[in-house]
N, C-alpha and C positions, 0 to 999 in steps of 0.2 A: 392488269394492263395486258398479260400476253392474252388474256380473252376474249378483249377488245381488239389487238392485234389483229385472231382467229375472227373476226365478225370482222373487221374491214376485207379482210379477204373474200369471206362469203359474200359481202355486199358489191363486189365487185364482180361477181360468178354471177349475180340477177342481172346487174349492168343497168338499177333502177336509182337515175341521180337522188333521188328523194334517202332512200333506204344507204345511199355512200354517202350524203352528206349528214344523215342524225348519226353514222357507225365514227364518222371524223368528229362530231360535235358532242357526239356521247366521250370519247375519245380527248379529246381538249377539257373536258369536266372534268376528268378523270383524274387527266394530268395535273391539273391547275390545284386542284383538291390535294392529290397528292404530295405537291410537291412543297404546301404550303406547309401542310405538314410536316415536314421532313425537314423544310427549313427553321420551323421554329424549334424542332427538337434539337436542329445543329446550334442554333444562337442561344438555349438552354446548358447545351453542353459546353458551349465557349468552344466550337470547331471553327480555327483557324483559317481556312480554306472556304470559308461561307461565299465569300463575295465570286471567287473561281467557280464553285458548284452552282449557285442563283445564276450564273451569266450560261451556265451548261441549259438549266434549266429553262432560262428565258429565250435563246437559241430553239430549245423545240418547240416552245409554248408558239414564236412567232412561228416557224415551220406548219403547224398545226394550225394555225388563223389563215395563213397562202393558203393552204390544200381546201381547208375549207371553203374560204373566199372562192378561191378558183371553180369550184364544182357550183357554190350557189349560182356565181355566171354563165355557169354552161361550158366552162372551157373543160376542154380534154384531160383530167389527172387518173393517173394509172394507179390506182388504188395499191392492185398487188404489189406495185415495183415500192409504193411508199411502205406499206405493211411491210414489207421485207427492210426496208430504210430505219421503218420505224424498231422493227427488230434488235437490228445491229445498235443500233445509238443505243435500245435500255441495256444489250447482255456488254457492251463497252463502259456504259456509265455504272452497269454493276460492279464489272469487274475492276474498275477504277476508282473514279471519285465517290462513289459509296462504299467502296472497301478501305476507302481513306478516312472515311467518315468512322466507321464501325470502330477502327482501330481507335479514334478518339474518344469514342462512347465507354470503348473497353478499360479505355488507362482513368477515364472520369471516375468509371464504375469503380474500380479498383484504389483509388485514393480518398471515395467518399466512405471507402469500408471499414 
């Protein structure tokens, strides 16, 4: 994700809408892929906190469909200012609700042993 991050930024340095809207759409795959993931490992582990973390999850997923949207119209989005947006939301959702997550993976792990 942070390399997608790093390519929305470059793609905002050519300032070629074509090149900012596959670096958002590459970027929304990504996530989407990601997070599907991530959610059926949490409903595997019985992580409590599933429907709090999906609604995190579907908050960016739509944020990610506007910037898209917006650029296939032609409207004005600041690529860098959301790269930098986009930043903060993953190293917060790291540092939070998927440190909530781990710690449940860890006591799973630990009572299946």
């Amino acid at each position: 994700m942070l390399r997608l991050i790093a390519q929305l930024r470059e793609a905002e340095q050519g300032k070629s809408r074509k090149n900012r809207t596959a670096a958002i759409r590459a970027t929304l795959k990504f996530a989407k892929l990601h997070f599907a993931e991530e959610e059926l490992a949490m409903e595997t582990a019985g992580f409590p906190e599933i429907e709090a973390h999906r609604a995190e999850h579907r908050q960016l997923l739509s944020r990610l469909e506007d910037v898209a949207a917006n650029l296939e119209n032609g409207d004005g989005v600041a690529i860098y200012d959301f790269a930098t947006e986009l930043y903060t939301w993953i190293h917060e959702h790291l540092l939070k609700s998927d440190a909530q997550y781990v710690e449940c993976l860890g006591k799973v792990s630990l009572a299946s042993s």
